[in-house]
VOBA-1610 file (N, C-alpha, C; in pm, whole numbers, padded with zeros to 5 digits, always signed):
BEGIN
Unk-00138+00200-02318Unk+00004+00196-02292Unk+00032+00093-02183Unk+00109+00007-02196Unk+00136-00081-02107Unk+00292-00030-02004Unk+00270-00106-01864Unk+00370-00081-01795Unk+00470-00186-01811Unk+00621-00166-01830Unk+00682-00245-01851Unk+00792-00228-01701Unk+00798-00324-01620Unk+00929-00315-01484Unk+01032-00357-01531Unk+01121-00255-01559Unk+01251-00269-01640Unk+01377-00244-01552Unk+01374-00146-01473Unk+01459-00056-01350Unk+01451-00097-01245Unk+01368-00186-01241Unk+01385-00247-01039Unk+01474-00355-01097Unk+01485-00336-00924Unk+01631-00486-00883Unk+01583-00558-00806Unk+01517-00514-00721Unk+01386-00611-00628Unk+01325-00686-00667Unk+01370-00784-00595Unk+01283-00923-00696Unk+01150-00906-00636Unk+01123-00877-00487Unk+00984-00899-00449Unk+00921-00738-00515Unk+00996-00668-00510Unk+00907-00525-00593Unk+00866-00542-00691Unk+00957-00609-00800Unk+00904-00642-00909Unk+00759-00774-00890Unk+00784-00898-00766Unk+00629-00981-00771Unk+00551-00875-00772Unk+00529-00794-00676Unk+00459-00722-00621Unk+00372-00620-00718Unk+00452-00521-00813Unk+00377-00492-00935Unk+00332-00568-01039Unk+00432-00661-01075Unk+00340-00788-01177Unk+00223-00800-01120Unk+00225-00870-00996Unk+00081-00904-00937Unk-00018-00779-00972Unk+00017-00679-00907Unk-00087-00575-00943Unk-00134-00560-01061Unk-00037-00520-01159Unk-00062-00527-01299Unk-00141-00622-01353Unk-00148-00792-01310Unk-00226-00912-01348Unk-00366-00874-01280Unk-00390-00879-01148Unk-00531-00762-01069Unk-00597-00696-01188Unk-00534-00576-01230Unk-00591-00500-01306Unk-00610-00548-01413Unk-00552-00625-01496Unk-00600-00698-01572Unk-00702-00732-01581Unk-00665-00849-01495Unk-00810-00965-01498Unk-00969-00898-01421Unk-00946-00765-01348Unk-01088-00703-01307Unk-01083-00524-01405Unk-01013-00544-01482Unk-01018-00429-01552Unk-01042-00292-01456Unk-00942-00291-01360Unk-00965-00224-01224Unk-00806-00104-01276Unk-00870+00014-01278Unk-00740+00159-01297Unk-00678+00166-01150Unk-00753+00112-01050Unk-00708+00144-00911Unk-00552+00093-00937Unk-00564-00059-00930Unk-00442-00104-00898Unk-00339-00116-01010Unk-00375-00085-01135Unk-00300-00012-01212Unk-00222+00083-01166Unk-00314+00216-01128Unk-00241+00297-01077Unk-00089+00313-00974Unk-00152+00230-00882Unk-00061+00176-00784Unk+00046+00121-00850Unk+00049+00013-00935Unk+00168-00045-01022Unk+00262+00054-01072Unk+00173+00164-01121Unk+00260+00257-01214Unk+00321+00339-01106Unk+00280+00330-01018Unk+00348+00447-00889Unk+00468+00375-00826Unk+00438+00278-00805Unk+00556+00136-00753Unk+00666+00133-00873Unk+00647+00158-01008Unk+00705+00130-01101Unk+00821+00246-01125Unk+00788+00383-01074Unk+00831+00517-01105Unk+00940+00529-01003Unk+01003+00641-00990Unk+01131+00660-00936Unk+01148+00624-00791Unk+01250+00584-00730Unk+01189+00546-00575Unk+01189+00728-00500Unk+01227+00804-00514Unk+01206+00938-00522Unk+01021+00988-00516Unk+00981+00889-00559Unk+00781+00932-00593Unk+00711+00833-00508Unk+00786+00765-00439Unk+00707+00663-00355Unk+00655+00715-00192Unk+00567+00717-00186Unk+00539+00755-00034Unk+00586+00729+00082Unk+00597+00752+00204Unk+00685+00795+00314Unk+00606+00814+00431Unk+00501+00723+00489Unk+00339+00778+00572Unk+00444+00773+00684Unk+00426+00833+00784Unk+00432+00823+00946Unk+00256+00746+01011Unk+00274+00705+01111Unk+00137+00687+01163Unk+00098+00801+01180Unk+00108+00885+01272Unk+00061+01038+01309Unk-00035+01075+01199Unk+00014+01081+01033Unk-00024+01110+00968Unk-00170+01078+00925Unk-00135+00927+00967Unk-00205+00840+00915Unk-00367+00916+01009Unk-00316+00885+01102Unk-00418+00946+01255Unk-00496+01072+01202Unk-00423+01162+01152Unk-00522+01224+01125Unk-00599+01215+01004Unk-00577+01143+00872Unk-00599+01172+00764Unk-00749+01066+00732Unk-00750+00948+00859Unk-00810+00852+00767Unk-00908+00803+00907Unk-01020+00727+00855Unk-01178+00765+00984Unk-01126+00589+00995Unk-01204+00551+01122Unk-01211+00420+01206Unk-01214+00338+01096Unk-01221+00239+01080Unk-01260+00143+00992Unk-01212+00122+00843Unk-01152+00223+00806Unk-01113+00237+00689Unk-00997+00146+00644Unk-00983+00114+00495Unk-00870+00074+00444Unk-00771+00131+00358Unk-00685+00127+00378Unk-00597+00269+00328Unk-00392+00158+00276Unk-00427+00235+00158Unk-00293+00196+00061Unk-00215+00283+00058Unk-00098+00211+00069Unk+00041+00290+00054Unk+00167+00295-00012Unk+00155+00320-00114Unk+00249+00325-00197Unk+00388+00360-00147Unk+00414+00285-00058Unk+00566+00295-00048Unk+00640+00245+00111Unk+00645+00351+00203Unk+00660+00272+00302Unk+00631+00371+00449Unk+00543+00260+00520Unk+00456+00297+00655Unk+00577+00307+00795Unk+00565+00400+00790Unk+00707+00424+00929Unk+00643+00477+01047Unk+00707+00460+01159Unk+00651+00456+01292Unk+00644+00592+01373Unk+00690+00688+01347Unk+00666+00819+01385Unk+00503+00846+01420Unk+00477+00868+01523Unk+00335+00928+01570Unk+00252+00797+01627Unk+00138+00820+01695Unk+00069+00770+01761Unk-00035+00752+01644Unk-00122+00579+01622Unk-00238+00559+01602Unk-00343+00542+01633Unk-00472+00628+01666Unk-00550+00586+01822Unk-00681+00506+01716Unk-00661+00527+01563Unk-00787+00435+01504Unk-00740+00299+01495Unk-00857+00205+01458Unk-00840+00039+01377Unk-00885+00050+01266Unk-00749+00031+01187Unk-00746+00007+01054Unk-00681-00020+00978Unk-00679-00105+00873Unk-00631-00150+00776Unk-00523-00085+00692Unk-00411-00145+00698Unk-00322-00086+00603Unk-00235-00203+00488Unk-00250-00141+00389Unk-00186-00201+00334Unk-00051-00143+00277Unk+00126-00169+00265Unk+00202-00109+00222Unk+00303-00162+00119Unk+00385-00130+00072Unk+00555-00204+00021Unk+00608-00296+00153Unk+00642-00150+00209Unk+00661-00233+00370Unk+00620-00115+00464Unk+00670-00204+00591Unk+00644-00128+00727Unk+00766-00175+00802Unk+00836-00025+00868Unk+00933-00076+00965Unk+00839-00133+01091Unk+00951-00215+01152Unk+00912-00333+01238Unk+00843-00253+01367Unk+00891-00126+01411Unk+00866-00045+01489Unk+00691-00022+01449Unk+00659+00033+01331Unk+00527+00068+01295Unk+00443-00081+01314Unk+00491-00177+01258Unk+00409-00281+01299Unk+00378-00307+01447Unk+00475-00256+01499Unk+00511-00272+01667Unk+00351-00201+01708Unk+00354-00078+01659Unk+00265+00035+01692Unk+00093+00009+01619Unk+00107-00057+01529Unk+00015-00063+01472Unk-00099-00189+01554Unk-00007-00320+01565Unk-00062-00423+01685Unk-00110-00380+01807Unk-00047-00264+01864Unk-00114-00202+02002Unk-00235-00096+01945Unk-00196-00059+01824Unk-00347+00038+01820Unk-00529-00103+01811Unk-00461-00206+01791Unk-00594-00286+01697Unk-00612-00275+01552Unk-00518-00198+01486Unk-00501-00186+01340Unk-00420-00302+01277Unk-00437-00369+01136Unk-00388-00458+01099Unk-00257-00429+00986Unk-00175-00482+00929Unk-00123-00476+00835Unk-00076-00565+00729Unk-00137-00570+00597Unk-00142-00714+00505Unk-00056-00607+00399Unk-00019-00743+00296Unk+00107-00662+00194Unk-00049-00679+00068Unk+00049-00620+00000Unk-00037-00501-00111Unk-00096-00610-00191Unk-00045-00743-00224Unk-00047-00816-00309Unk-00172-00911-00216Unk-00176-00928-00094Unk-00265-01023-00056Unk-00400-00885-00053Unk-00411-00815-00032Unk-00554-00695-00088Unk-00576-00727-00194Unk-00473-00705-00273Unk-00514-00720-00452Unk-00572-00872-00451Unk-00566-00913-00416Unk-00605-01052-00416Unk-00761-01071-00328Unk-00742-01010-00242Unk-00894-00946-00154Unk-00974-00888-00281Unk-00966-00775-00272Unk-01002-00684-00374Unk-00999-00674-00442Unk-00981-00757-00565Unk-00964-00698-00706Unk-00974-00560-00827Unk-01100-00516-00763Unk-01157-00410-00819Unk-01111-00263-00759Unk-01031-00279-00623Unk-01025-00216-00574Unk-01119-00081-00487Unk-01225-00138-00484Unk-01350-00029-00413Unk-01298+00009-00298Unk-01357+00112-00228Unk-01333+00148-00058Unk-01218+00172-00026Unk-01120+00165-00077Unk-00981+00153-00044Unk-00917+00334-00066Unk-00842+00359+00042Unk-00791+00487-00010Unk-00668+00552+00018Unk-00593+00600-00095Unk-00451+00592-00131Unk-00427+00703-00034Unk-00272+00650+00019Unk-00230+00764+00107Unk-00096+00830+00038Unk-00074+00931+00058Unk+00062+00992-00052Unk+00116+01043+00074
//
């Protein structure tokens, strides 16, 4: 079954799943499929992380996806990788003082193709 982006109005939402969708393609990777189809679905199903959350859920070093959008509520005391839709400017604020980085979803997919190591945050 193929995903078709019919309902967005976002021009960069819509790059943003094409790209993924082309990823999965070309490395025959379900990861970032997945992700496409989650980006693709109601904005109602898209994720909502706080850092706090983040803090507790995910170990030093890790790289961690987010289907939707990384907001600044709570303290981050790890370094690590996030990738999101977006991040309010505040969380980026917070994220630069922890030593944690933040790249958009499309330059990972482009890292990663296959998507290994990487782990989805809801």
């Amino acid at each position: 079954m193929s995903i078709k982006v019919e309902r967005k109005t976002s021009v960069y939402l819509i790059d943003v799943i094409n790209n993924l969708l082309e990823r999965s393609r070309e490395s025959q990777s379900i990861f970032w499929r997945d992700i496409a189809s989650r980006l693709n679905s109601s904005r109602n199903h898209y994720a909502d992380v706080n850092l706090g959350k983040l803090d507790r859920v995910v170990s030093e070093g890790d790289t961690v996806v987010i289907p939707g959008t990384l907001l600044s509520s709570g303290i981050l005391h790890k370094k690590v990788r996030i990738a999101a839709v977006k991040a309010s400017d505040k969380a980026k604020l917070k994220l630069a003082e922890s030593g944690s980085e933040f790249i958009e979803l499309k330059d990972l997919a482009d890292e990663n193709p296959k998507g290994t190591n990487l782990k989805i945050i809801k």
